[in-house]
N, C-alpha and C positions, 0 to 999 in steps of 0.2 A: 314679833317674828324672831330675833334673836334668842328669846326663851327656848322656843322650839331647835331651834340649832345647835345650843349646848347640850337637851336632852340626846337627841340625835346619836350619838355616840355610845349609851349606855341601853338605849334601845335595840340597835344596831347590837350589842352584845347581849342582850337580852334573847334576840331571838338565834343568834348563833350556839347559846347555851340551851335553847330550846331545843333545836334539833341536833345537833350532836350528843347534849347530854340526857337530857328528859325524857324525851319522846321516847327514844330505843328502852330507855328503863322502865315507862311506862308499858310498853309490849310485851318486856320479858316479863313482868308481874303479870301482866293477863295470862298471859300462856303458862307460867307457872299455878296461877290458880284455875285454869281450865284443865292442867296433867291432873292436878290436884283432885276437881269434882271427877273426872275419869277413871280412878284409880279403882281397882277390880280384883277378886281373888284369883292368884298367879299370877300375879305381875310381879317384875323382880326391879328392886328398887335399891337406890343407894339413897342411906340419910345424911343430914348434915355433919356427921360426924365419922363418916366414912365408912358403916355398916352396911356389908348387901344382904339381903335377905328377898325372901319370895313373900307375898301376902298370904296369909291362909282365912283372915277375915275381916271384914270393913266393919264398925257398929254406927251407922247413923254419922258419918264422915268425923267424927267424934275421935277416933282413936281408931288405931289398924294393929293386927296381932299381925306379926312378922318373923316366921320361923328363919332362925341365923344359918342355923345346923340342923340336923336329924333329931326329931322331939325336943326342940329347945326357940320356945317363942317368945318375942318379948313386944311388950305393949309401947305402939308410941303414937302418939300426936300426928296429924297428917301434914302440918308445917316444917314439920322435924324432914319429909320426903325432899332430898336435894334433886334427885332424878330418876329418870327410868333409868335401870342397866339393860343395855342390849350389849349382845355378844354378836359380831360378825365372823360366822364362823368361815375359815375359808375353805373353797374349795378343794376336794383335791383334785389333781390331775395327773390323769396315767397317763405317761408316757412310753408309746409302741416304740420297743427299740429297730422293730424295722425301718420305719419312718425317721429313725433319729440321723441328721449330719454326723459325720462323722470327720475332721481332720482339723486342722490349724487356721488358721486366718488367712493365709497366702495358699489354702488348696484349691479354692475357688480360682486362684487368681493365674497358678502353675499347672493346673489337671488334678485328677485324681491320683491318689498315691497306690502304688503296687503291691 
């Protein structure tokens, strides 16, 4: 019974190194080798070495040709893909200057100005 009691301790960290460290690295490989089989001409991707480029063609998940610039493609590996790039573009917004407030912080508070 005391055997069990000294392990106790290093199991007990065993399994707190499982879930805070493991397990989540275990997910992020999945999902990085699931972007990976997904990967599709026009997708715009960054590699491991901080190249963005668009896809212009998959061969057999073998190698991806990946235009940088304008007629300039280069071959790479699909482990080499660090991530998709997305861009969020923002909105813009018109603002009707009729509708706009118009005065200081204290003209709410004083009336409107003349």
């Amino acid at each position: 019974m005391e055997g069990i009691g000294a392990f106790l301790p290093l199991i007990l960290i065993f399994g707190v190194f499982y879930i805070l460290l493991i397990r989540p690295q275990q997910k992020k490989v999945k999902l990085h080798k699931e972007m990976l089989n997904n990967l599709k001409k026009g997708d715009k991707i960054i590699t491991s070495g901080g190249i963005i480029g668009k896809i212009s063609k998959v061969s057999d998940n073998r190698e991806l040709n990946v235009e940088i610039s304008n007629e300039v493609e280069i071959k790479i590996a699909p482990g080499m893909v660090a991530d998709l790039y997305i861009t969020q573009e923002k909105p813009k917004i018109k603002i009707d200057p009729s509708t706009e407030k118009k005065g200081g912080i204290f003209s709410g508070l004083f009336g409107k100005k003349k």
